[in-house]
N, C-alpha and C positions, 0 to 999 in steps of 0.2 A: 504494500500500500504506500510504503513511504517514495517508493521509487516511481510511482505513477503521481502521486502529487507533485515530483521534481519534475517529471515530464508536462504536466496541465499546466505549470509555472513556469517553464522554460520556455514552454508555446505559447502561453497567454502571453508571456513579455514580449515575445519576437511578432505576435500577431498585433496587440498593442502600437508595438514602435511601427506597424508600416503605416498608421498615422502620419506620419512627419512627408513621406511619397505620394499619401493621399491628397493628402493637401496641394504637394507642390506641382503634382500633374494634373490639377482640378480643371485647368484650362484646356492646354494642349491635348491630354489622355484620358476625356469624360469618361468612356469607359472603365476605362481601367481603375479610376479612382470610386469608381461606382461599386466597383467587385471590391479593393481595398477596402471600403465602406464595411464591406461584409466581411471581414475578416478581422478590422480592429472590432467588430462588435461579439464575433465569436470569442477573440480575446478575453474582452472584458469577462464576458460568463466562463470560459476556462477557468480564467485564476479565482474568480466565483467557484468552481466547482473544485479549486483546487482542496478546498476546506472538506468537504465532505462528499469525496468521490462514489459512493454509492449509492448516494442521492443523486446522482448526476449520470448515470449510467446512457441515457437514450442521446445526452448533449458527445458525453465521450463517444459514443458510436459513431454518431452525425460525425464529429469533426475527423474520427479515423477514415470512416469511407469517404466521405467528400474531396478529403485531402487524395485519397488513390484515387476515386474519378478523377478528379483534376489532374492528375501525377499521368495518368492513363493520355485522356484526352490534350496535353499540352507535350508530353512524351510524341504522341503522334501525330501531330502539329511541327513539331521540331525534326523529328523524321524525313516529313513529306516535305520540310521545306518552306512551311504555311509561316513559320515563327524562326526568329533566331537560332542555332547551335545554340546559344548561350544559354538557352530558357532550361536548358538538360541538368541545371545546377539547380533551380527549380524541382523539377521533376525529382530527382536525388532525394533532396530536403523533403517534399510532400510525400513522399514513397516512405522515408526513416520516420517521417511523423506518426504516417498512419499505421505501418508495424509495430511501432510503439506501443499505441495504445490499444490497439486491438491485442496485443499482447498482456499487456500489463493491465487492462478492463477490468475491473471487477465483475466477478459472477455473478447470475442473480440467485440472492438468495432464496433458501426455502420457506415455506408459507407460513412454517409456524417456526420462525427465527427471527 
């Protein structure tokens, strides 16, 4: 448990700070700042759920899969050509995030626990 609250805090902080890109690309990369949008706000509920991760269990899920859709869909993006090489460092990062925590998830418990 202690190791998956490191991980909820380590991502809430790094999801938090893309803040500061949101902002700064708000003009030029509406897009783009629109999806950051989504991301400092998962943030914020990570290091919320960092307190008490088995109450939080359906948000951990969310941000494990979404992260590998994304890792998935931006992985073949990058592939094809559609996106930068560079976006693979990306891909990397959302790939390590979501084994993480689909790893480290808590169970659900039993009914009368």
């Amino acid at each position: 448990m202690k190791a998956l609250k490191i991980v909820l805090v380590v991502v809430g902080v790094i999801f938090v700070a893309l803040v500061y890109p949101m902002v700064i690309f708000v003009r030029e990369e509406p897009a783009l700042s629109m999806m950051l949008s989504l991301y400092v706000t998962l943030g914020i509920f990570l290091l919320i759920a960092a307190r008490n991760p088995s109450a939080h269990r359906s948000l951990i899920a969310f941000t494990a899969w979404s992260s590998l859709a994304h890792a998935a869909l931006m992985g073949t993006q990058a592939m094809r050509h559609m996106v930068a090489r560079g976006e693979l460092i990306g891909v990397a990062v959302l790939i390590l995030i979501g084994v993480a925590l689909l790893a480290l998830a808590p169970r659900e418990q039993a009914a009368g626990s």
